[in-house]
C-alpha positions, 0 to 999 in steps of 0.5 A: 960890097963890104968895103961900101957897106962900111963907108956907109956905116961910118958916115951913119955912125958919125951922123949918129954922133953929131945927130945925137950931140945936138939932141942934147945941146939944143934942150940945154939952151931953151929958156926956163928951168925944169925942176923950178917948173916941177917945183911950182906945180908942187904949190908948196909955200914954204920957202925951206920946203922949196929949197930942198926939193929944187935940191932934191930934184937938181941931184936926181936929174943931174943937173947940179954937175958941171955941164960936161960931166952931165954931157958924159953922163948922158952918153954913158946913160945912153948906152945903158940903155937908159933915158932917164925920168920923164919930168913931165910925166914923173915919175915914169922913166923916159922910155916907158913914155915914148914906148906907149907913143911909138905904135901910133907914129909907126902907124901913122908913118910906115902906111903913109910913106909906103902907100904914097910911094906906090900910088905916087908913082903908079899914078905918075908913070900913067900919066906919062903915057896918057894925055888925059890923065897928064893933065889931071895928075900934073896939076893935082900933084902940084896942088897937093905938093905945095900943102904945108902938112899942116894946113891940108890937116887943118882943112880936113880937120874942119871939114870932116870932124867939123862940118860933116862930123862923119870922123873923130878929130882929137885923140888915139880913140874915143876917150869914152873907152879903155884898150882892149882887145874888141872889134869896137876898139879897133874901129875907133882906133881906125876912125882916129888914125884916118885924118892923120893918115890922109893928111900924110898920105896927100901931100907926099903923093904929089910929089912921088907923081910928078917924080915920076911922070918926069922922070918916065917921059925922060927915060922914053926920050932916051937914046936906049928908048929910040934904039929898042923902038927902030929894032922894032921891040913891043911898047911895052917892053921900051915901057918896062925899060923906063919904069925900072931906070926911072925908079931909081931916082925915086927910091933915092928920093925916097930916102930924102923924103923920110925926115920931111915925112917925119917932121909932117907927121910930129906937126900932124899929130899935134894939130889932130892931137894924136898921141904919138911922138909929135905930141910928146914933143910939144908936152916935152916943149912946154914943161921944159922936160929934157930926157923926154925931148931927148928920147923922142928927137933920138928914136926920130934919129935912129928911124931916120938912119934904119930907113935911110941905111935899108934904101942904101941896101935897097938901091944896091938890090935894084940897080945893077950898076951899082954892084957893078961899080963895087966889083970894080966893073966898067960900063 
């Protein structure tokens, strides 16, 4: 078991590597200059004024050393725990920005993922065993699979804040209020997140079902399954079987899933405003700022990575055959 943990470290270490050098790369080739684009904002017509803050800001952000001595740099900083100074949001540090961003992506994205795979699943199993539900879920999970995670958050976007005006479509909470505490503040907090969430929780459901309903009536149609069923073991027990070989595939999806899930959520924030990491990435976008862009693309990263590493320590719970093939065991 140590040695296959270890491979597994290694891999995610080197993805972590590669990940993290094209974070940096991919801000350095996008058009326009930040510091002329702090400078302009600052409306200073002094051309001698002018010059000596694109001086000033070029040697605070580093950006007047040779390209690979910033690369350095930034590993050095990274380690230090240090994401440097937000451009956009200047003067605050990178990681105090992303900090204040983090609990409403977790809130959009531990709920959305968890909850979908359960019902996905659940659903997907029960319509493996009756017709009638077969033939509602199925097609309902097709529809809801093929949604971009954008367009299901435009319809219910227009449906419900616009049409019905019952939900709030733009922001964390209702920009009337301060955080608190109260009982009123947590009802807006909810009355905000809801849209985001279901948008999320809507197209991933889909594909959990029809994973599962396929993969259920496979494991029924195995030759274990006909085995059990001549011996004259109960339905429910051939049932149970299934369930758990089935499963297996879908906790490996699982892991496959998280950075489209991810990715969906960074675009659902963005059309419904939310303040999570998807939009500090589009303000990141437009201002040109790097260490914001940065910071957010490596807390994505290092999400991506925790979660993909517990569903390798999951799948090693869950499926015999792997502690097995450990062990150095044949089956």
């Amino acid at each position: 078991m140590r040695q296959y943990f270890g491979r597994k470290l290694l891999i995610y270490a080197l993805t972590f590597f590669v990940a993290v050098t094209v974070n940096w790369m991919i801000p350095r080739f996008m058009p326009g200059d930040p510091v002329a684009s702090m400078v302009a904002r600052a409306r200073i017509s002094d051309p001698e004024a002018v010059a000596a803050m694109q001086q000033y800001y070029s040697n605070l952000f580093g950006f007047d050393q040779p390209i690979l001595a910033q690369y350095f740099n930034f590993w050095g900083a990274l380690f230090a725990g240090n994401f440097g100074i937000s451009i956009w949001a200047y003067p605050l540090p990178v990681a105090d920005v992303i900090m204040d961003a983090v609990p409403y992506s977790l809130g959009l994205l531990i709920p959305s993922i968890l909850l979908s795979w359960f019902v996905g699943n659940w659903a997907g199993a029960l319509a493996a065993r009756r017709k009638i539900l077969d033939n509602t879920v199925l097609p309902v999970g097709y529809v809801l699979t093929a949604m971009p995670y954008m367009w299901i958050a435009i319809l219910l976007c227009w449906g419900f804040g616009v049409v019905f005006q019952v939900l709030p479509v733009a922001g964390g909470y209702s920009f009337a209020m301060q955080p608190n505490l109260s009982w009123e503040f947590v009802g807006s907090l909810f009355q905000h997140w809801l849209l985001p969430f279901v948008s999320l929780f809507l197209v991933a459901l889909g594909g959990w079902a029809i994973g599962m309903r396929n993969m259920i009536i496979y494991e029924l149609e195995a030759d274990y399954s006909n085995y059990l069923a001549a011996l004259g073991a109960p339905h429910r027990l051939i049932r149970r079987y299934a369930f758990r070989n089935a499963v297996l595939p879908q906790i490996t999806g699982l892991a496959l899933q998280l950075g489209v899930l991810v990715a969906g959520a960074l675009v659902t924030e963005i059309v419904f405003s939310y303040p999570g990491l998807g939009s500090l990435i589009l303000k990141a976008i437009q201002n040109q700022d790097f260490f914001l862009l940065q910071g957010t693309f490596l807390f994505i990263v290092l999400g991506v990575l925790i979660a993909n590493f517990v569903i390798d320590i999951v799948y090693v719970i869950v499926d015999p055959r792997t502690r097995a093939g450990m062990t150095g065991a044949t089956t």
